[in-house]
C-alpha positions in Angstrom: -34.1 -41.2 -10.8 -35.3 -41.2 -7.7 -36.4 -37.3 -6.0 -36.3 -36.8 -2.1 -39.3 -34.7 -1.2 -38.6 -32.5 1.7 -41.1 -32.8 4.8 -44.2 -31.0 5.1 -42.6 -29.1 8.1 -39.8 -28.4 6.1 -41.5 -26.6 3.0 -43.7 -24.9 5.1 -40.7 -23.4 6.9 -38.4 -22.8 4.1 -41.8 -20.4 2.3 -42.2 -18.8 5.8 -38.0 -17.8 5.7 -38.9 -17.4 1.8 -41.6 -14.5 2.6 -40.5 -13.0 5.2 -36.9 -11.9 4.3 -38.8 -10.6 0.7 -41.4 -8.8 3.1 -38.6 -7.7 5.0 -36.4 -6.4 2.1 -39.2 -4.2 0.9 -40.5 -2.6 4.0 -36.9 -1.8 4.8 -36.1 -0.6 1.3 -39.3 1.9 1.4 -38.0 3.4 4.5 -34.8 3.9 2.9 -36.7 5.5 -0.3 -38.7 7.9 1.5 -35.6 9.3 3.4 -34.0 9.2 0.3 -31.3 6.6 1.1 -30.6 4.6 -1.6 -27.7 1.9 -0.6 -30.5 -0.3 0.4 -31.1 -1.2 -2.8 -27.5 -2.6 -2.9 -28.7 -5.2 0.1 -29.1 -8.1 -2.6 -25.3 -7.5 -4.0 -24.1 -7.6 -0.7 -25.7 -10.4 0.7 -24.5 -12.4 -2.9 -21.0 -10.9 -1.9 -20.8 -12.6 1.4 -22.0 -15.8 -0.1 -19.6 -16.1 -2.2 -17.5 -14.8 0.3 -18.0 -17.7 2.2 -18.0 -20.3 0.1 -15.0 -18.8 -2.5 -12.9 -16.3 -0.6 -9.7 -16.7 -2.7 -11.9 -15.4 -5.9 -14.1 -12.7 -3.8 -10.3 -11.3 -2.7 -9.1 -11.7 -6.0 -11.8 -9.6 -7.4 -11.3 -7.1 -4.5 -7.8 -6.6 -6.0 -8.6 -6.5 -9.8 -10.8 -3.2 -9.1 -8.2 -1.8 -6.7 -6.5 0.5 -9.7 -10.3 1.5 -10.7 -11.4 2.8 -7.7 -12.6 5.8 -7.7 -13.2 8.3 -4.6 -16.7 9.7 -3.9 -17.5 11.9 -1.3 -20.3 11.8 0.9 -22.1 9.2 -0.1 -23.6 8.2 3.2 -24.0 10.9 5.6 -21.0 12.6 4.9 -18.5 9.5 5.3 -16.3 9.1 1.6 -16.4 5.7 -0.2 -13.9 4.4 -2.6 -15.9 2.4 -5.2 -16.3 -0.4 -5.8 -13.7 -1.6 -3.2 -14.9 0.0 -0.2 -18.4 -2.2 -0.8 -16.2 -5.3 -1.4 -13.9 -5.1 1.4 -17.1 -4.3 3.8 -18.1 -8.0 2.0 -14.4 -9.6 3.1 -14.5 -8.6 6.2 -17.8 -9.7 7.0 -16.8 -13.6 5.4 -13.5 -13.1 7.2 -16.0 -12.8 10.7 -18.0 -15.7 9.1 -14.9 -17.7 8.8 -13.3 -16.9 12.2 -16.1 -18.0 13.7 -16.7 -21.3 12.3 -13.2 -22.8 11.6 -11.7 -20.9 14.9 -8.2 -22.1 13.7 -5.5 -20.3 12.2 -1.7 -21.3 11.1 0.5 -20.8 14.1 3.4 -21.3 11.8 2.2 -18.1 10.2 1.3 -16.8 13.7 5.1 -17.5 15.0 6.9 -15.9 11.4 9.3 -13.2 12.8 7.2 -11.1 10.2 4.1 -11.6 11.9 5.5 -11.6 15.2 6.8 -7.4 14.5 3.4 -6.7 12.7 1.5 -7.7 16.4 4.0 -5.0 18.2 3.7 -2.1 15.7 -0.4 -2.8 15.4 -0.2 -3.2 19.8 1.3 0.1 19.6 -0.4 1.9 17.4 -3.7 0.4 19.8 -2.1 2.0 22.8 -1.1 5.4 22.0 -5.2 5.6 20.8 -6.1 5.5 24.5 -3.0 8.5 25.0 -4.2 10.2 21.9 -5.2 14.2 21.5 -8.1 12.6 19.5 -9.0 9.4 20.7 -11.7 8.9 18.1 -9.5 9.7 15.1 -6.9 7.4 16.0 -9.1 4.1 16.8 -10.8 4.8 13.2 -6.6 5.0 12.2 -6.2 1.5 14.1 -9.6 0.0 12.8 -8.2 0.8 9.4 -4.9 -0.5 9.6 -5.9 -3.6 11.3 -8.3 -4.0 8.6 -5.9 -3.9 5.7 -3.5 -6.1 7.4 -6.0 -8.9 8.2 -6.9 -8.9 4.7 -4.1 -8.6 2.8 -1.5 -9.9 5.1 -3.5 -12.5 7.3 -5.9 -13.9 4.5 -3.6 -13.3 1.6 -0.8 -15.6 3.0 -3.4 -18.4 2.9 -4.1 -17.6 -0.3 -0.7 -17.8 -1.0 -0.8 -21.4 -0.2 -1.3 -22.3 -3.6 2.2 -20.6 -5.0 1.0 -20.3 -8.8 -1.7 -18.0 -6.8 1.0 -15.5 -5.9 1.4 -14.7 -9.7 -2.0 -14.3 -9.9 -1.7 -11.6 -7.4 0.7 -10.0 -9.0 -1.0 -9.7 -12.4 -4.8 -9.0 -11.1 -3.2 -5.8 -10.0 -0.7 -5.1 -12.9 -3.0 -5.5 -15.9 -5.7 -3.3 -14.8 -2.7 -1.0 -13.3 -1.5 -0.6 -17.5 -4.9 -0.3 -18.3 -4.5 3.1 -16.4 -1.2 4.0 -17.7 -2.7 3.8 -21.0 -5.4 5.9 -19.9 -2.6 8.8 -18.1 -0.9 8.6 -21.6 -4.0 9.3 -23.5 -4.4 12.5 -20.9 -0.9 13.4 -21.3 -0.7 13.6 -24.8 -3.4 16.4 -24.8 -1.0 18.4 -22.9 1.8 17.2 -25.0 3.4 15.4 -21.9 3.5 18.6 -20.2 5.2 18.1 -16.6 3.0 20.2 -14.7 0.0 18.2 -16.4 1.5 14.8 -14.5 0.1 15.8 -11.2 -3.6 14.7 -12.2 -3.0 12.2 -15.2 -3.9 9.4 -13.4 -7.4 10.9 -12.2 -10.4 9.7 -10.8 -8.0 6.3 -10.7 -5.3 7.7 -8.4 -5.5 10.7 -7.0 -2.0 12.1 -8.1 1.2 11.3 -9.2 2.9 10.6 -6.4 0.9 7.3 -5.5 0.4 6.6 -9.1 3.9 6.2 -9.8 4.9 4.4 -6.0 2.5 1.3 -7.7 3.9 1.2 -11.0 7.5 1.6 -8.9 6.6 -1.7 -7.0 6.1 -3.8 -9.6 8.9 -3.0 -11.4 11.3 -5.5 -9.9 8.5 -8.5 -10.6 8.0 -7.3 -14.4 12.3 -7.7 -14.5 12.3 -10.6 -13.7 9.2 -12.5 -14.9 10.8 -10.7 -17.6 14.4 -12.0 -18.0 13.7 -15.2 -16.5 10.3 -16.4 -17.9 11.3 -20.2 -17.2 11.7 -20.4 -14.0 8.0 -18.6 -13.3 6.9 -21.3 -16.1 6.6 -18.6 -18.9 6.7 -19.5 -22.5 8.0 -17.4 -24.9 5.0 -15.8 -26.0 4.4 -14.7 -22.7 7.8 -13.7 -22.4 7.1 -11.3 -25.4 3.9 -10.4 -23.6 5.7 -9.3 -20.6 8.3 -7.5 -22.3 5.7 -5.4 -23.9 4.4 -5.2 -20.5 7.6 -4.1 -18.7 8.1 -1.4 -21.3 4.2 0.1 -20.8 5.1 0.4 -16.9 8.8 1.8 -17.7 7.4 4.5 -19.8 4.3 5.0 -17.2 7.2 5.8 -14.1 9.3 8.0 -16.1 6.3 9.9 -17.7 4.6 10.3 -14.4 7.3 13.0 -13.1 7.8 11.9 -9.8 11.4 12.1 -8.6 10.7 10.2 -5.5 9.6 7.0 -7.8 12.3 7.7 -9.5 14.8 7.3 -7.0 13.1 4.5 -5.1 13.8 2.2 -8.4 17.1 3.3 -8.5 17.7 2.4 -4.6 16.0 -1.3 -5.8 18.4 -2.0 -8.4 21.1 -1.1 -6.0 20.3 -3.4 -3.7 19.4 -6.2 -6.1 23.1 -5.7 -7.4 24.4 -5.9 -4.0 22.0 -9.5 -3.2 23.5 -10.5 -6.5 26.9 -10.4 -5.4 25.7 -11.6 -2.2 27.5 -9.1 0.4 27.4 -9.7 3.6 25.4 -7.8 6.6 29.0 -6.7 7.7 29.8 -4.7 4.5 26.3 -3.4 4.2 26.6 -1.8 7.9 30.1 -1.1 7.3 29.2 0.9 3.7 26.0 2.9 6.0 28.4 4.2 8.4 30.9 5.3 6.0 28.1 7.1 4.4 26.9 8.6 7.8 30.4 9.7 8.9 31.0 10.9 5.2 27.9 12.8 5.1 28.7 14.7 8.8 32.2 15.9 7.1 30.7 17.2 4.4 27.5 18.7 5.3 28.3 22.4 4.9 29.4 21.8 1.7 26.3 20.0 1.1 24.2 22.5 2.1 25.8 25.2 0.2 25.4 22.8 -2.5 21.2 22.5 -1.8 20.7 26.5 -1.1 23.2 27.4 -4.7 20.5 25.1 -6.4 17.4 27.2 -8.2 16.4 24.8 -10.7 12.6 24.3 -10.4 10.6 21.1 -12.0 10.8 21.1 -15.7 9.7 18.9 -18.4 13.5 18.4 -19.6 14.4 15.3 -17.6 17.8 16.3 -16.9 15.8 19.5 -15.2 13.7 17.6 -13.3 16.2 14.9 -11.9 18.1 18.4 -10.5 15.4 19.7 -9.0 15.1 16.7 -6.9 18.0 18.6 -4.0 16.3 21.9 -4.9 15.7 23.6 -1.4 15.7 27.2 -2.7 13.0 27.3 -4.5 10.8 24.4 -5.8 7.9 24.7 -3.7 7.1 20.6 -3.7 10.4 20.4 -1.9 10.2 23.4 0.3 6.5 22.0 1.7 8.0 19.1 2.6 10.6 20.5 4.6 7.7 22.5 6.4 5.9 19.2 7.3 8.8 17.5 8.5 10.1 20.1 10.3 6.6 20.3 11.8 6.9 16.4 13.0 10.0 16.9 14.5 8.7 19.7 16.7 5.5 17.4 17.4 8.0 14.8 18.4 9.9 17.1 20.6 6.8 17.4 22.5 5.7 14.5 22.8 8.2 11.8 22.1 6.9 8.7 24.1 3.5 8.5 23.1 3.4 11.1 20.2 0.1 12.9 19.5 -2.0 9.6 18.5 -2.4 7.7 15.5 -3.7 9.6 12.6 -3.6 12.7 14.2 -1.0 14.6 12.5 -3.2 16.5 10.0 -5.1 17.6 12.5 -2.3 18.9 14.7 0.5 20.1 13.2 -0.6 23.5 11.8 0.6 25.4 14.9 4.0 23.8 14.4 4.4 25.8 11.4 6.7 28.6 11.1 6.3 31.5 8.9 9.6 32.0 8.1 9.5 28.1 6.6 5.7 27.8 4.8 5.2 28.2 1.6 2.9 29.4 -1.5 1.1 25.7 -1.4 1.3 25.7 2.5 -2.2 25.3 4.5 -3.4 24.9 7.9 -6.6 23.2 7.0 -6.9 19.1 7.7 -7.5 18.6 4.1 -4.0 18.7 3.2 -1.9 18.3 5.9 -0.5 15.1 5.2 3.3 14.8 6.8 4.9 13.2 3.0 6.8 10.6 5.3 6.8 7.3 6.6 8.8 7.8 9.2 8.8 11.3 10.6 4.8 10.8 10.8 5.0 8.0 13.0 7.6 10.0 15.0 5.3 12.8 15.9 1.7 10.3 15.9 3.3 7.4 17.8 6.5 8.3 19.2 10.3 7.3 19.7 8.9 3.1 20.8 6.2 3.3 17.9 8.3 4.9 15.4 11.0 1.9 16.4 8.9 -0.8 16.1 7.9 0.4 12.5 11.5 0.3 11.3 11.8 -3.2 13.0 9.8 -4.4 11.0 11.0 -3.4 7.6 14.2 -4.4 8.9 12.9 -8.0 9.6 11.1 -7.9 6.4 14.2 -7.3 3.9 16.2 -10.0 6.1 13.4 -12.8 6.1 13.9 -12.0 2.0 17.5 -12.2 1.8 17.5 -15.5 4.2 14.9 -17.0 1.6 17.2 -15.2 -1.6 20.2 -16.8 0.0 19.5 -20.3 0.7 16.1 -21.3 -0.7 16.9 -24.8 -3.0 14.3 -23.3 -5.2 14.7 -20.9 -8.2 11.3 -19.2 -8.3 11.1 -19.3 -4.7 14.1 -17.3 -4.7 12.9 -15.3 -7.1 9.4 -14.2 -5.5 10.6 -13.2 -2.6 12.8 -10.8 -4.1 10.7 -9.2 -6.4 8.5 -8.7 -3.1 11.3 -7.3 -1.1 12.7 -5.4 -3.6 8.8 -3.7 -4.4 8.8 -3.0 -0.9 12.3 -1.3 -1.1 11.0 1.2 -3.7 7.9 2.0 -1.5 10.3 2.3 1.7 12.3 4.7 -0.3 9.7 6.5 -1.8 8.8 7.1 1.9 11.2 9.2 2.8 9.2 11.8 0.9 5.8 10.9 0.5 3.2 8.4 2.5 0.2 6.6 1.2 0.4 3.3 3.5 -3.6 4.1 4.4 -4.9 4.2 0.7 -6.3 1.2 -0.7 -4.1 1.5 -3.6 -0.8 1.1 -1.5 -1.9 -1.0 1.0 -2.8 -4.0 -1.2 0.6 -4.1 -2.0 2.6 -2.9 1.3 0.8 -5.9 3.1 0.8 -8.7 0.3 4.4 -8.5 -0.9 5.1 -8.6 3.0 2.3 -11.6 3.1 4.3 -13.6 -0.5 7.7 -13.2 1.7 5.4 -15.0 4.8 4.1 -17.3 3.0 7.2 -18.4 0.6 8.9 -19.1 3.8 6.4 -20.9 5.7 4.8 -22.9 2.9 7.0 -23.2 0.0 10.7 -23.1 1.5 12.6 -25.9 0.0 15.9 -26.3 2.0 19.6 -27.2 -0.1 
């Protein structure tokens, strides 16, 4: 066999590159040593990262998701600024491929550019750009909009062309679920030392997820997917060893949601299966609008009833299930629920002030501690930033974005559940079917769930939020097979 020798000229130039990134690599290093600064070591990893990166995205974001669940949160690391690791590092790695990419293909899908889905993502994230320039903190709320923007190029953007390759859509699915039981083994190990106490459930799930609440809005999400991957193993092409696999499966995320004490999970599952029973008997949008403002008319006539109800109720979280579901319209006394009500009320009154524009992106924490009334905080209540999350999706856009911004975020989880149903309706195929409901119906639970808490700008949640809402983009656009 014949070997092509490189030019003189050549070698001599590939030594001189050769030499002088090693030379370069050490006297950078040894600056970073003797200021003690030790990420430079990591420069090798990184640069390995964005090769492969470059040259095998689908498996670099693959991996990113397989660690998601074990992240774990340290503070400080670099001059103050928090790093979840290892997918802080990895994403830093995506996004500089993603540059790479943009760069050198400058091309994407304007089929995926067009999708309705896409089209209300643009308008919430144009938004959420503006009112950073009208912000009370302009700097917080561009890091807010950096982020975001961030998450939904990657998971939504990059994981739709991904999701090209529909088998790779399962894979999505289970890169996150296996490591996710993984941890709900882990919380049960935990919880049996304090004999499944309830008040134990708050930090089972530690360093992996940093309470309950988020811990349980995953497992919630992928409940619907485990069903029916479950029930219906043929039509994802399951045997029935796998089947047996997944039932064993299902049962270790079943036992994880109820054992993790968190009513809103809870009810968010229940809200799912409602309106997967509805899809099933395929009602129309008529009766669904008709059935919401019987409910809102029915609610008005009774509401002082209602309330007597709430205020009669004293029973406080408990370990007896029955307890603990009661607790849930506890408002006289369970301080979880009583906070809440603080916070909210607190957005409202932000919102009252400033209900164009809002305060700015990101800037609740920081602002709504004069809001607070005395007569309406609580033991756990606090007016440092540390804690002053608004536990809603909705009323925190209210009072950080305002009336248009708070809109354009309910716009598009309305266009989201609908692209679903238009796909559940009248796809010709099974599994496409299939997918997009499991997706939709994930993202019901977290909508639900965020009526009481929010977590969309965690790592943890946002690999899901975006790429169920990327599998319904991508189902329709690539995979949609017409009866």
């Amino acid at each position: 066999m014949l070997r092509t020798k490189l030019p003189p000229d050549s070698v001599f130039k590939t030594k001189i590159w050769f030499w002088t990134s090693i030379a370069f690599f050490v006297i950078v290093n040894a600056i970073f040593l003797y200021n003690q600064f030790y990420i430079g070591l990591l420069l090798p990893i990184l640069l390995m990262g964005v090769f492969i990166g470059i040259f095998s995205f689908d498996k670099l974001i693959f991996l990113t998701i397989l660690f998601t669940p074990f992240s774990v949160r340290y503070e400080d690391v670099i001059g103050g600024i928090g790093l979840d690791i290892p997918t802080d590092p990895l994403l830093m790695i995506l996004s500089t491929a993603i540059i790479y990419k943009l760069f050198s293909e400058k091309m994407y899908d304007v089929k995926v550019l067009k999708h309705p889905i896409t089209i209300a993502l643009f308008i919430n994230l144009g938004w959420i750009f503006f009112t950073s320039f009208t912000s009370s903190l302009p700097l917080v709320s561009f890091k807010y909009f950096v982020s975001r923007s961030f998450f939904i190029i990657l998971f939504y953007f990059v994981m739709i062309q991904v999701f090209k390759n529909k088998d790779k859509i399962k894979t999505y699915m289970w890169l996150y679920i296996v490591p996710l039981m993984l941890v709900i083994i882990y919380a049960f190990i935990n919880h049996y030392d304090y004999n499944f106490d309830q008040r134990a459930s708050y930090g089972i799930a530690q360093p992996f997820y940093v309470n309950h609440g988020i811990y349980a809005a995953a497992i919630a999400m992928f409940m619907p997917f485990l069903w029916f991957v479950m029930i219906r193993p043929r039509i994802f092409n399951y045997n029935i060893f796998q089947q047996v696999v997944i039932t064993i499966v299902f049962t270790i995320f079943l036992a994880g949601l109820v054992y993790s004490f968190t009513r809103a999970a809870w009810i968010s599952v229940v809200a799912a299966i409602a309106v997967g029973s509805a899809l099933a008997f395929r009602f129309k949008f008529s009766t669904y609008m008709f059935g919401a403002i019987l409910l809102i008319i029915a609610s008005f006539g009774i509401q002082d009833s209602i309330e007597k109800a709430l205020r009669k109720n004293k029973q406080a979280s408990s370990d007896n299930f029955e307890q603990h579901v009661k607790s849930i319209y506890n408002v006289k006394n369970d301080d979880s629920n009583l906070e809440r009500i603080n916070r909210w009320m607190c957005a409202m009154r932000m919102f009252a002030d400033h209900p164009i524009v809002g305060f700015g992106p990101g800037t609740y924490m920081f602002e709504y501690a004069p809001y607070q009334k005395a007569s309406e905080m609580t033991k756990i209540s606090t007016n440092m930033s540390t804690l002053g999350n608004c536990h809603s999706e909705y009323l925190q856009p209210l009072a950080e974005i305002g009336l248009i911004g708070f809109l354009t975020w309910i716009g598009l989880i309305v266009i989201v559940i609908f692209s679903a149903i238009k796909i559940y309706y009248y796809d010709g195929d099974e599994q496409n079917r299939l997918l997009a409901l499991s997706a939709m119906l994930g993202l019901v639970t977290y909508f639900v769930h965020g009526f009481l808490n929010n977590y969309i700008e965690i790592d943890k949640a946002a690999v899901l939020v975006w790429g169920f809402m990327g599998v319904i983009t991508a189902v329709d656009v690539y995979h949609k097979k017409t009866t």
